[in-house]
C-alpha positions as CSV (number, residue, x, y, z in Angstrom):
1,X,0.0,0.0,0.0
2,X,2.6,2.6,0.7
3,X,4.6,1.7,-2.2
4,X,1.5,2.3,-4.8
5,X,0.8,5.5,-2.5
6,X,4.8,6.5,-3.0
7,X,4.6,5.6,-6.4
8,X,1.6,8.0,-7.0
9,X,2.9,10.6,-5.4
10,X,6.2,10.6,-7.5
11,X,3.8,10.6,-10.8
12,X,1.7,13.7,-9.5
13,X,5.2,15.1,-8.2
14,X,6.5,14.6,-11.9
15,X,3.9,16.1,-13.9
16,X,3.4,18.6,-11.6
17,X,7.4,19.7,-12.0
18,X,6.6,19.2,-15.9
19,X,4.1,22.0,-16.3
20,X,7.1,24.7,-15.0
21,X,9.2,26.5,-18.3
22,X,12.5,25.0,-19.0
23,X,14.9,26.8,-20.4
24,X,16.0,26.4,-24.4
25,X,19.2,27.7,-25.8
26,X,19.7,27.5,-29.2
27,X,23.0,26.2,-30.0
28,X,22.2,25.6,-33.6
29,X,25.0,27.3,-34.7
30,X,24.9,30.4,-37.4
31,X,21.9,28.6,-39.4
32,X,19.5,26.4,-38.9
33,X,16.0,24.9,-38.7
34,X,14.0,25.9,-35.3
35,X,12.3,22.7,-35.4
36,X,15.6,20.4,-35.3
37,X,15.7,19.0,-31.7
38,X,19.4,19.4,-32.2
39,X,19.2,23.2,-32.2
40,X,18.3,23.7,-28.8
41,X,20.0,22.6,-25.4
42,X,19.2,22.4,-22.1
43,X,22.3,24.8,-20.8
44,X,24.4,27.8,-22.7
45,X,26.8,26.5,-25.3
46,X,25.6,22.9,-23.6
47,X,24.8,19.4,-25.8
48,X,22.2,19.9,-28.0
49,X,19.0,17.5,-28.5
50,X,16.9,18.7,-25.9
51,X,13.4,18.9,-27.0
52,X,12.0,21.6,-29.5
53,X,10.6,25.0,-27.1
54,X,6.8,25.0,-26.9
55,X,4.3,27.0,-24.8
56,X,5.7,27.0,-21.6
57,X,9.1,27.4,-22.1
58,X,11.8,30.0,-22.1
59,X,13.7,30.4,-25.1
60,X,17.0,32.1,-24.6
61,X,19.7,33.4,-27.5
62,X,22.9,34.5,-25.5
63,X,26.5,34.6,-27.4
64,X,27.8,31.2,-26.6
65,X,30.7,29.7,-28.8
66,X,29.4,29.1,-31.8
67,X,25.8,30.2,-31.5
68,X,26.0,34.2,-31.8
69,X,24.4,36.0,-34.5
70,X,22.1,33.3,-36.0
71,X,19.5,32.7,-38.6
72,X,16.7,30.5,-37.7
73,X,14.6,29.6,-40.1
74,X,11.4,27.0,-40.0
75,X,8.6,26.8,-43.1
76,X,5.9,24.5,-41.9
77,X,4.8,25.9,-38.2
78,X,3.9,28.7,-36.3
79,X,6.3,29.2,-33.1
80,X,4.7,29.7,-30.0
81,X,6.8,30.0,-26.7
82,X,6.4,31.3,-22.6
83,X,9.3,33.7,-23.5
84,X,12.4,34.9,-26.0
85,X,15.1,36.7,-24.4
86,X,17.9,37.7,-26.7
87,X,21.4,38.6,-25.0
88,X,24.4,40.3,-26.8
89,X,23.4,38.4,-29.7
90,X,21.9,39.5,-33.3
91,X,19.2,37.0,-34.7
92,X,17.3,36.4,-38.2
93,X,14.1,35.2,-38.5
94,X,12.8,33.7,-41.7
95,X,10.5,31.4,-43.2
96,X,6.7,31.4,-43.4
97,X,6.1,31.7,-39.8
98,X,4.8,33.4,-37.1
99,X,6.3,33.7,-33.7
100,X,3.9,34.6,-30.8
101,X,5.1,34.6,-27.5
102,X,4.1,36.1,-23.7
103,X,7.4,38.2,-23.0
104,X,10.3,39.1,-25.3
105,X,13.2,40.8,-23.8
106,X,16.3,42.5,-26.3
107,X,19.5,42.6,-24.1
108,X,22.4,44.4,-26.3
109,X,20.7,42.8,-29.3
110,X,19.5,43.4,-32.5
111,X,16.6,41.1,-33.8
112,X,15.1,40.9,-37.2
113,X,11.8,39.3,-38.2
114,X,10.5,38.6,-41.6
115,X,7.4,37.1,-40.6
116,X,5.1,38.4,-37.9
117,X,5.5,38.9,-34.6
118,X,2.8,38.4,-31.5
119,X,4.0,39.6,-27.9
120,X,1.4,39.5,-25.1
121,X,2.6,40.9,-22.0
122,X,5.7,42.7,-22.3
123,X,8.4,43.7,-24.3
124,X,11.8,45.0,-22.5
125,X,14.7,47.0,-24.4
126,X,17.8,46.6,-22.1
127,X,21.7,47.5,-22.2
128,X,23.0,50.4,-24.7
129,X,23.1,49.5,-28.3
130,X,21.7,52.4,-30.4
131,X,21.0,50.8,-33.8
132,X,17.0,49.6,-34.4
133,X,16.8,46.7,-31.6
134,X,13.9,45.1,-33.4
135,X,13.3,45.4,-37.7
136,X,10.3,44.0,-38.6
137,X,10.8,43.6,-42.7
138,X,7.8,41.8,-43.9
139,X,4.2,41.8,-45.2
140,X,2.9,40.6,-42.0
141,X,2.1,42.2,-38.7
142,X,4.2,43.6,-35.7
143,X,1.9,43.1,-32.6
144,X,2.0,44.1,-29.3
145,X,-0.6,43.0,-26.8
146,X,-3.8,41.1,-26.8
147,X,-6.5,43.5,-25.5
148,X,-5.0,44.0,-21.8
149,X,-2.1,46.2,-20.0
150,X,1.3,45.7,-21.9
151,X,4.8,47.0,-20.8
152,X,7.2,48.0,-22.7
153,X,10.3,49.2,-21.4
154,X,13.5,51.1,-22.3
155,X,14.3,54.6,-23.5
156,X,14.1,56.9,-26.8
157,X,17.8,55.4,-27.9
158,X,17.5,51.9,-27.3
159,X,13.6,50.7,-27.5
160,X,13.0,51.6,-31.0
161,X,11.9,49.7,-34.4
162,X,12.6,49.7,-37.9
163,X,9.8,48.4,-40.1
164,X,9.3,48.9,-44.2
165,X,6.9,49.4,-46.4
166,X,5.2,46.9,-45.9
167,X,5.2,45.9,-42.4
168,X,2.1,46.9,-40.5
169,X,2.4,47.5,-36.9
170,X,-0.7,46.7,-34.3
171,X,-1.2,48.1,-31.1
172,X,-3.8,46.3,-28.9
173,X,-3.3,47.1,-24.9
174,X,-5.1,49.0,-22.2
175,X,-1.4,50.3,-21.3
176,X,-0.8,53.7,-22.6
177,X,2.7,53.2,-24.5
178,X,5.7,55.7,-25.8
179,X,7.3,54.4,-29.5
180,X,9.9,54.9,-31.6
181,X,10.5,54.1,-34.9
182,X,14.0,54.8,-36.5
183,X,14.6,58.1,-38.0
184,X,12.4,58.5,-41.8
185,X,11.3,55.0,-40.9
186,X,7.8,54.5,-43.7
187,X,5.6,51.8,-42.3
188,X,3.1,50.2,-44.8
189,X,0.4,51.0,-41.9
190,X,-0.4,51.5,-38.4
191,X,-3.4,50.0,-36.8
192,X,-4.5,51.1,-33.2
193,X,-6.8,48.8,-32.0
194,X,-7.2,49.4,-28.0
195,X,-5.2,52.1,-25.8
196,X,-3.1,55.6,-26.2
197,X,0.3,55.3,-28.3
198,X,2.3,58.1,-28.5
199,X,5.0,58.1,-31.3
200,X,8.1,59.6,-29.8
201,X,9.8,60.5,-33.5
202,X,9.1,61.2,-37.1
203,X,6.7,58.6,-38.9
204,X,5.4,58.3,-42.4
205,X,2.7,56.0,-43.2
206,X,0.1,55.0,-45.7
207,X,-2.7,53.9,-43.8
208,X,-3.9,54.8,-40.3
209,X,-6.7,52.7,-39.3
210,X,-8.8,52.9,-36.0
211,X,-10.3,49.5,-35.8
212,X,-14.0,49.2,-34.7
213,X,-14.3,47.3,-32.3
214,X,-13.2,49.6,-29.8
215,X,-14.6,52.9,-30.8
216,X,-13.7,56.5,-29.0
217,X,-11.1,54.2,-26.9
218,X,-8.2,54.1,-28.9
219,X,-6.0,57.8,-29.6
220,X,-2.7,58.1,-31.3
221,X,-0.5,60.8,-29.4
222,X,2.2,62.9,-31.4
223,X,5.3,63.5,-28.8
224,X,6.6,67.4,-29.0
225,X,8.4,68.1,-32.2
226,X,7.5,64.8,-34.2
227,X,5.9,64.8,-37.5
228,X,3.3,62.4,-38.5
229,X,3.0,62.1,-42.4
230,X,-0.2,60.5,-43.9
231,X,0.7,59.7,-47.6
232,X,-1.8,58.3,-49.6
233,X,-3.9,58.1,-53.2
234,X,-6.6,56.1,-54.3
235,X,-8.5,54.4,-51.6
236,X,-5.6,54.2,-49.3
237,X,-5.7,56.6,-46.1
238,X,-7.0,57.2,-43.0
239,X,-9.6,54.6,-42.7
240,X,-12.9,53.5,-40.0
241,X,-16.0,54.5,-39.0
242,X,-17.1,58.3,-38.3
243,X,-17.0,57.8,-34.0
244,X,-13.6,55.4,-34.3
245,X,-10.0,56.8,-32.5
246,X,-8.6,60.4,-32.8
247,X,-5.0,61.7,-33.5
248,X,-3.8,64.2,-30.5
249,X,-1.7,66.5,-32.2
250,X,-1.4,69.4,-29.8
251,X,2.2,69.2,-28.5
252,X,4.4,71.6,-29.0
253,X,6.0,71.9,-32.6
254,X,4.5,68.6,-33.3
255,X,2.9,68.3,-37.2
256,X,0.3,66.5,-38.2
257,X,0.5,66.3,-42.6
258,X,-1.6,64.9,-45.0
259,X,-0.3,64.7,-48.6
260,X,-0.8,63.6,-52.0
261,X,-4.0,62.4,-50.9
262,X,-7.2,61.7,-53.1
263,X,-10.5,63.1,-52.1
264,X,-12.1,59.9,-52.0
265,X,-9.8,58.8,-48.9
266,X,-10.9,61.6,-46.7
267,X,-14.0,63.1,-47.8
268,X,-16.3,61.7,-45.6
269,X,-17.4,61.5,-42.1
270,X,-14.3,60.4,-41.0
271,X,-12.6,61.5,-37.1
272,X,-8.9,62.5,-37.7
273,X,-8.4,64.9,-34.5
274,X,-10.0,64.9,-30.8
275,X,-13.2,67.4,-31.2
276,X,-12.3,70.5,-29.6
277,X,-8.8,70.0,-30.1
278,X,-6.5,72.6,-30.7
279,X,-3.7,71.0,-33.4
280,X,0.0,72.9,-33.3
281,X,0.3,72.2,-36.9
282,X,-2.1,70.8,-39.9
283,X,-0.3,70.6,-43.1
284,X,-2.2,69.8,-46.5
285,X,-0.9,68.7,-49.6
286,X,-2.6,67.2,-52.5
287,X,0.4,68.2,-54.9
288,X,1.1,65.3,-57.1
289,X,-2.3,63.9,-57.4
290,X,-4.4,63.6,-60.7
291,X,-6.2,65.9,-61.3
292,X,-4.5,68.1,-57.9
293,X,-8.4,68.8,-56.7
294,X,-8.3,67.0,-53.3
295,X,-10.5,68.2,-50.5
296,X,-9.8,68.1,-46.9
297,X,-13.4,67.9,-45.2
298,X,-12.9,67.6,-41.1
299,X,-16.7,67.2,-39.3
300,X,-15.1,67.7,-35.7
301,X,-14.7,71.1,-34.9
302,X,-10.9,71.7,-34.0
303,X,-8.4,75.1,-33.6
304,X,-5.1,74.6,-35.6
305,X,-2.3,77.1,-34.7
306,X,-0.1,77.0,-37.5
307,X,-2.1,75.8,-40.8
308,X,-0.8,75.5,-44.2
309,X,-2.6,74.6,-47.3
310,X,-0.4,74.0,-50.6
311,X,-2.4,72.6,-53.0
312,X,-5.8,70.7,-53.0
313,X,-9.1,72.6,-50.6
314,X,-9.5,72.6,-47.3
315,X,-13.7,72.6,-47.2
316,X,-14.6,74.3,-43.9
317,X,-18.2,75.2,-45.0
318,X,-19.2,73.3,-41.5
319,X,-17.0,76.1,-39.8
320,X,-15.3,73.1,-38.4
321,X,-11.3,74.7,-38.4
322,X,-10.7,77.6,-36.8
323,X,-7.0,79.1,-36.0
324,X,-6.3,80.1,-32.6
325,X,-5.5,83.9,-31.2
326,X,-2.6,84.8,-32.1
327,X,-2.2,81.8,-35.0
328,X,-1.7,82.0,-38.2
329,X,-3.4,79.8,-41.3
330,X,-1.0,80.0,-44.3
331,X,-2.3,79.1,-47.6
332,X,0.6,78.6,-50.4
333,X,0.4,77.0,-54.2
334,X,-2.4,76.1,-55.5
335,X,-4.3,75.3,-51.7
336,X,-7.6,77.0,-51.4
337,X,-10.6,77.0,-48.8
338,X,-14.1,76.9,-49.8
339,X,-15.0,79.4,-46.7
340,X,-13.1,81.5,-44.5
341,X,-10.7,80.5,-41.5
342,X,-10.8,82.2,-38.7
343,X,-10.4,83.2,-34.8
344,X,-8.1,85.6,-33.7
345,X,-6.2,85.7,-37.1
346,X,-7.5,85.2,-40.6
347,X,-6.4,82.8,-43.2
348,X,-3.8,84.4,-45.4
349,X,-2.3,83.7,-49.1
């Protein structure tokens, strides 16, 4: 009897113990295939074959011999893990997968992905390197958070991404979050789903979409002196319903500009700003559109301090801009407003 009840308890002991993470440590060397039990070991630099990282475990990439600066690659599986943590060492993703993980931490590291990314909880920027710590160079998505509070950690020289033309990143958290992208960085789109993102430097973009499913929740936040550049033709643009997020782009020196943009894309009820806001600088441009005959039409009434208007019409027949005392609403090119500007200073040309 005591030898079946010690015999139990060791199997309830063992699977018990077998639910905590383990930790995997790719030792695959500079290239090779995720899903190869020999690419991972229990211990740094240690023998390899220990089983492939799933759910619960931690998946670590330090700078053992041999192991530093990989490419991993896999082409038949998503990757799903408890954790990555990088450390002092520069990793490739490829291959048609995605990776979606709880925490990922970047210490002294550079990490590339050319599929898409998932992170729930938290993602931490450590040590000093200044180059983008994450590039995201793909057509699939860059996500952080899953509908609840996400940290992300670091500062304006170390926690910031690199993404092209046609990486979209997602935003999805309760958390209100700082970001930076790397200097003249174009995304292929940004998509704020749930919570307040403030971009902390210069970001052009095609496509800034307020998902539905949260509406009046979400707000993107321009950081002082950062430009936000919505470039578009065709039905590309600003995009979602008439009561979905708002831009805040009242900080000092900040700019929020809108160029080469067809009328079809933002005529419309369509919120860009906060109502009531006042905006430290809206630029339009339609130059380089065919025919140049774009129209600006906002529905929420806002105060602009600096605008300027170079080609295309700004249609305030809804007296919905106004410029703020002391302001002043330049009009340059071939801009033009279907009805006056004013409050404290009047439109000039």
């Amino acid at each position: 009897m005591k030898t079946k009840q010690f015999l139990f308890l060791l199997v309830c002991t063992f699977a018990f113990a077998n639910t905590f993470a383990e930790n995997r440590y790719w030792v695959g060397g500079a290239a090779a295939n995720w899903a190869n039990a020999t690419s991972w070991s229990a211990t740094s630099g240690g023998s390899n074959g220990a089983s492939i990282p799933t759910t619960k475990d931690v998946v670590i990439f330090d700078n053992s011999a041999g192991n530093a600066n990989p490419t991993v690659t896999l082409t038949d599986a998503d990757v799903a893990v408890n954790s990555i943590t990088f450390t002092s060492s520069n990793v490739t993703f490829d291959g048609a997968f995605a990776i979606k993980t709880i925490n990922m931490t970047v210490d002294n590291s550079q990490v590339k992905f050319v599929n898409s990314v998932t992170i729930n909880n938290s993602l931490s920027f450590l040590g000093s390197k200044t180059a983008p710590r994450i590039t995201h160079s793909t057509t699939g998505n860059f996500i952080l958070g899953n509908g609840r509070a996400f940290t992300l950690t670091g500062n304006s020289t170390t926690n910031y991404f690199e993404g092209g033309p046609k990486s979209v990143f997602r935003y999805n958290t309760t958390s209100a979050l700082t970001v930076f992208f790397k200097p003249t960085t174009r995304l292929g789109g940004l998509y704020i789903y749930k919570g307040l993102i403030t971009l902390g430097n210069d970001l052009t973009i095609p496509r800034l979409n307020f998902p539905p499913a949260n509406l009046n929740s979400q707000e993107l936040i321009l950081a002082p002196n950062v430009t936000f550049t919505l470039f578009a033709g065709g039905s590309s643009g600003l995009t979602e319903l008439e009561n979905g997020g708002t831009v805040n782009a009242s900080a000092a020196g900040s700019k929020f500009v809108i160029k080469s943009t067809s009328e079809t894309v933002l005529n419309g009820k369509k919120r860009i700003f906060k109502t009531g806001a006042t905006i430290n600088h809206l630029e339009f441009n339609s130059a380089g559109t065919t025919p140049e005959t774009s129209t600006l039409v906002l529905f929420e009434p806002i105060k602009v301090r600096t605008l300027t208007l170079t080609a295309g019409t700004i249609d305030n027949a809804t007296n919905s801009i106004t410029i703020e005392a002391g302001g002043s609403g330049v009009v340059t090119g071939a801009g033009a407003t279907k009805a006056p500007i004013v409050n404290g200073a009047s439109s000039k040309r």
